[in-house]
C-alpha positions as a Markdown table, in Angstrom:
| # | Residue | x | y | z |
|---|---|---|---|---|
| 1 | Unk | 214.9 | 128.3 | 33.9 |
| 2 | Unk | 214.2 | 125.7 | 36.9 |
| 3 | Unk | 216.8 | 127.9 | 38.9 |
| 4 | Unk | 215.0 | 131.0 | 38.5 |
| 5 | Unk | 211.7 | 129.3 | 39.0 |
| 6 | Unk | 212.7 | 127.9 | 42.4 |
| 7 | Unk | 214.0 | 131.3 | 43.0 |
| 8 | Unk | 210.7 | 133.1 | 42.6 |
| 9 | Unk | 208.6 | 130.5 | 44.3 |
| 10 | Unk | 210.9 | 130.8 | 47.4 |
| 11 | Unk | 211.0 | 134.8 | 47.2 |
| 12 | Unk | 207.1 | 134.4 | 46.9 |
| 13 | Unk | 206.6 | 132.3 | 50.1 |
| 14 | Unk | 208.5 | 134.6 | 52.2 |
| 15 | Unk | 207.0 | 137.6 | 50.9 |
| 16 | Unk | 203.5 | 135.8 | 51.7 |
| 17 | Unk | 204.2 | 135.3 | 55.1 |
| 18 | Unk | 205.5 | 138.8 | 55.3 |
| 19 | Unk | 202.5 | 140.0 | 54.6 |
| 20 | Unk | 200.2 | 137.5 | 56.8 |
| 21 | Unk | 201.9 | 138.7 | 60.2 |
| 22 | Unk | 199.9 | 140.7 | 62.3 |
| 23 | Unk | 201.1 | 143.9 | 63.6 |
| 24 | Unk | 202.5 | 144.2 | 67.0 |
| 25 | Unk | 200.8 | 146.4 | 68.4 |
| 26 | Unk | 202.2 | 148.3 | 71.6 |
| 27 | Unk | 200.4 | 147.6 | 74.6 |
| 28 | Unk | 198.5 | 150.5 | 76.2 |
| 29 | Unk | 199.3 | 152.1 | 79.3 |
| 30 | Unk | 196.8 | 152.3 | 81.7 |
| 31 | Unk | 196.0 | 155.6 | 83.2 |
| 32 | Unk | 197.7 | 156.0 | 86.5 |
| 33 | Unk | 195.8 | 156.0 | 89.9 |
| 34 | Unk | 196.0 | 159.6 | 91.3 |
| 35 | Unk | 197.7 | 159.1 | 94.5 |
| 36 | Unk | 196.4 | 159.6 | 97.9 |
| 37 | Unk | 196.6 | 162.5 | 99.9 |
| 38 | Unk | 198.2 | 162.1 | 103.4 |
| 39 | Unk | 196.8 | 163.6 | 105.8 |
| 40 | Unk | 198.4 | 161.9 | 109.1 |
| 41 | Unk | 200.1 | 164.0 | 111.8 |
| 42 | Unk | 199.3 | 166.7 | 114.0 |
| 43 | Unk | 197.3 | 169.8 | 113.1 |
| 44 | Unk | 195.8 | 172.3 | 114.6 |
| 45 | Unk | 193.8 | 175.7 | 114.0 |
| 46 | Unk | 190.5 | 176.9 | 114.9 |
| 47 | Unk | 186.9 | 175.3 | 115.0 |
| 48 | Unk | 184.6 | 178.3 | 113.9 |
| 49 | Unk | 180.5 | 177.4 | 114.6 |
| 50 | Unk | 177.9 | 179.9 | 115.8 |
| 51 | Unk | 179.4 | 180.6 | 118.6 |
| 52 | Unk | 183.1 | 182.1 | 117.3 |
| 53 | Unk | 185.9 | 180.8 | 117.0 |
| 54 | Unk | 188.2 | 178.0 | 119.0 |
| 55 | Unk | 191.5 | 176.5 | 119.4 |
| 56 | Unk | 191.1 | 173.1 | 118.0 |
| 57 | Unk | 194.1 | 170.5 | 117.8 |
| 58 | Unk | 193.7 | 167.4 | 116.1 |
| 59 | Unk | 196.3 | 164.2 | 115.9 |
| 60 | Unk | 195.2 | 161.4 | 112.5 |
| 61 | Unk | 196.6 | 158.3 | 111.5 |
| 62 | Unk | 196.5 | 157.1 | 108.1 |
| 63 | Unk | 196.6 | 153.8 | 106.1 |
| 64 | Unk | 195.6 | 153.3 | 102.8 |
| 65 | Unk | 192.3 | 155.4 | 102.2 |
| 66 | Unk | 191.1 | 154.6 | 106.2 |
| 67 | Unk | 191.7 | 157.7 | 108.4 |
| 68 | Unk | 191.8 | 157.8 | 112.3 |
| 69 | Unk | 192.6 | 159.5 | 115.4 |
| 70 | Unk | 191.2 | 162.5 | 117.9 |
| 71 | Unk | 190.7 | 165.6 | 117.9 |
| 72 | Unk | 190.2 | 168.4 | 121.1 |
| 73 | Unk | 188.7 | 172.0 | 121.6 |
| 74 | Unk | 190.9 | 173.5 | 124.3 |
| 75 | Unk | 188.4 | 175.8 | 125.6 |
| 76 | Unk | 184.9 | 174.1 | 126.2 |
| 77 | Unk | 186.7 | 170.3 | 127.2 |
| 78 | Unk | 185.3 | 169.1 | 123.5 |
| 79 | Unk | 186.8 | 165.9 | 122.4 |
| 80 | Unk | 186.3 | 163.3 | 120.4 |
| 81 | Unk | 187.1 | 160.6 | 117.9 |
| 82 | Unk | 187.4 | 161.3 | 113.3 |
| 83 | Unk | 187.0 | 158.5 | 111.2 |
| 84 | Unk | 186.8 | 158.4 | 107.6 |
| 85 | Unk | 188.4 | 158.4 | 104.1 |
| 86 | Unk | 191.4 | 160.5 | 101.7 |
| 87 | Unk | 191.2 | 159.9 | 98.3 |
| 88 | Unk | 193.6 | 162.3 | 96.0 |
| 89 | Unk | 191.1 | 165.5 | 96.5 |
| 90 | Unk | 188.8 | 165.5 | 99.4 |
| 91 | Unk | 188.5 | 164.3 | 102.4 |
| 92 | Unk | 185.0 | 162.7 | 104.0 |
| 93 | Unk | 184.3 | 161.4 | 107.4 |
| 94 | Unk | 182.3 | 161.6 | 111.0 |
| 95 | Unk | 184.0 | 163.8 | 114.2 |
| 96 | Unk | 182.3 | 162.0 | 117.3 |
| 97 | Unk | 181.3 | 165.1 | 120.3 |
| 98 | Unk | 182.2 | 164.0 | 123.6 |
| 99 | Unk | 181.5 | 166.9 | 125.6 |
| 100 | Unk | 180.3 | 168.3 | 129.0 |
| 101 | Unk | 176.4 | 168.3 | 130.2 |
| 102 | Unk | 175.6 | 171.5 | 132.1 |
| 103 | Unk | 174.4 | 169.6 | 135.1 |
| 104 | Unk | 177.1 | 167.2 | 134.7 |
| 105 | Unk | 178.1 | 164.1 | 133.1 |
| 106 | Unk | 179.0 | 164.2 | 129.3 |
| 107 | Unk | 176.8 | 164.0 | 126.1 |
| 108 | Unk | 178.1 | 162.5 | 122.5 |
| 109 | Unk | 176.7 | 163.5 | 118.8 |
| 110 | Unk | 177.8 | 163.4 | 115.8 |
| 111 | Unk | 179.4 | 165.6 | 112.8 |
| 112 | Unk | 180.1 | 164.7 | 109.3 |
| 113 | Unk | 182.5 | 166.5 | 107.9 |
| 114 | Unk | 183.7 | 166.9 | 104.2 |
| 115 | Unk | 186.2 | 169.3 | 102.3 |
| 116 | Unk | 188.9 | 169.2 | 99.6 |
| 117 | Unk | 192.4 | 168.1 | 100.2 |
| 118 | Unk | 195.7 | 168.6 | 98.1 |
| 119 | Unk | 198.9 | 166.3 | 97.9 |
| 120 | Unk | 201.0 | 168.5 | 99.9 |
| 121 | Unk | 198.0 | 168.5 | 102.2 |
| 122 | Unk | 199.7 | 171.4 | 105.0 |
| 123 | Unk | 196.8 | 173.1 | 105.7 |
| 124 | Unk | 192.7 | 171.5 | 105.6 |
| 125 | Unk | 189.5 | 173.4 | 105.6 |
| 126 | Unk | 186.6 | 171.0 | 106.6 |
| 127 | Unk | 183.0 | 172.0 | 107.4 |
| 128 | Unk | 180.3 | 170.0 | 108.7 |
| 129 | Unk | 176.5 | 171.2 | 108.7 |
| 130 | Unk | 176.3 | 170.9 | 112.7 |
| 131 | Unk | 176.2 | 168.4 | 115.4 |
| 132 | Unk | 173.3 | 165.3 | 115.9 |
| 133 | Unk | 172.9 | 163.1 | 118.5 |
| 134 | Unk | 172.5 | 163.2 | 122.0 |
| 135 | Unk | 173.8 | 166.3 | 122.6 |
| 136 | Unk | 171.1 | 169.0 | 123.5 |
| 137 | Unk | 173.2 | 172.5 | 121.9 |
| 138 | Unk | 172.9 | 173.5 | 118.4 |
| 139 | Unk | 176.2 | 174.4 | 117.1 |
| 140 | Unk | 174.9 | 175.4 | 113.7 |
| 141 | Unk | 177.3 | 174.9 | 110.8 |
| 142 | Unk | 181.3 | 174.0 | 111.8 |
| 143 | Unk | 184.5 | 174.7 | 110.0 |
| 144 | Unk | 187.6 | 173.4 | 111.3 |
| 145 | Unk | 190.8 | 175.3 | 109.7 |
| 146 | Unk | 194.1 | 173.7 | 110.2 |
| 147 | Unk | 197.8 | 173.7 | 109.7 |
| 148 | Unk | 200.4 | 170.4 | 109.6 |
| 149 | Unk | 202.3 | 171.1 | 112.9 |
């Protein structure tokens, strides 16, 4: 009887710490960051405002979210700096004007422009409510259509 005693004490322990384990639980996975879109190269297209329509060419760098570079209309001696930010949908940023004063000299403004974005990013349609700044034409609204070259 002491046998079968022992036995059921030492079935008893183990089944006891059986039942005291926690769970394991499988870690969750955390939901992926989207990634970026890349929007570095060469594009060009057309800059439409007021106006009409323009050949517009345009050269970015990229790193990270940060984007850079300049940009050029070929047929009023427009130029100017982009700077802003890519994140997986849409891109945001500022186009600085550098261009020609009718009595000479040059003037600079501004343009914010804004517009969606895809991961195979080949073409871009951006569009900017107008130019501010020093410069003394109105513009009225831009969009700036482009293709990866």
């Amino acid at each position: 009887m002491r046998k079968k005693s022992l036995w059921l004490t030492a079935v008893a322990v183990v089944l006891a710490g059986a039942c005291h384990r926690s769970p394991i639980e499988p870690t969750p996975t955390p939901d992926p960051t989207p990634p970026l879109v890349n929007v570095a190269g060469n594009w060009s297209g057309t800059w439409e405002d007021r106006d009409g329509v323009t050949a517009f060419v345009m050269n970015l760098n990229q790193s990270g979210t940060t984007v850079t570079g300049t940009w050029e209309l070929a047929n009023f001696d427009w130029r100017g700096n982009v700077s802003g930010s890519v994140d997986a949908k849409s891109f945001s940023g500022t186009f600085t004007v550098n261009a020609p004063r009718a009595g000479g000299g040059t003037c600079t403004g501004t343009a914010a422009f804004a517009g969606p974005t895809n991961l195979g990013a080949q073409t871009l349609r951006w569009s900017s409510v107008g130019i501010t700044g020093g410069c003394s034409f109105s513009t009225g609204s831009i969009t700036v259509n482009v293709q990866r070259r």
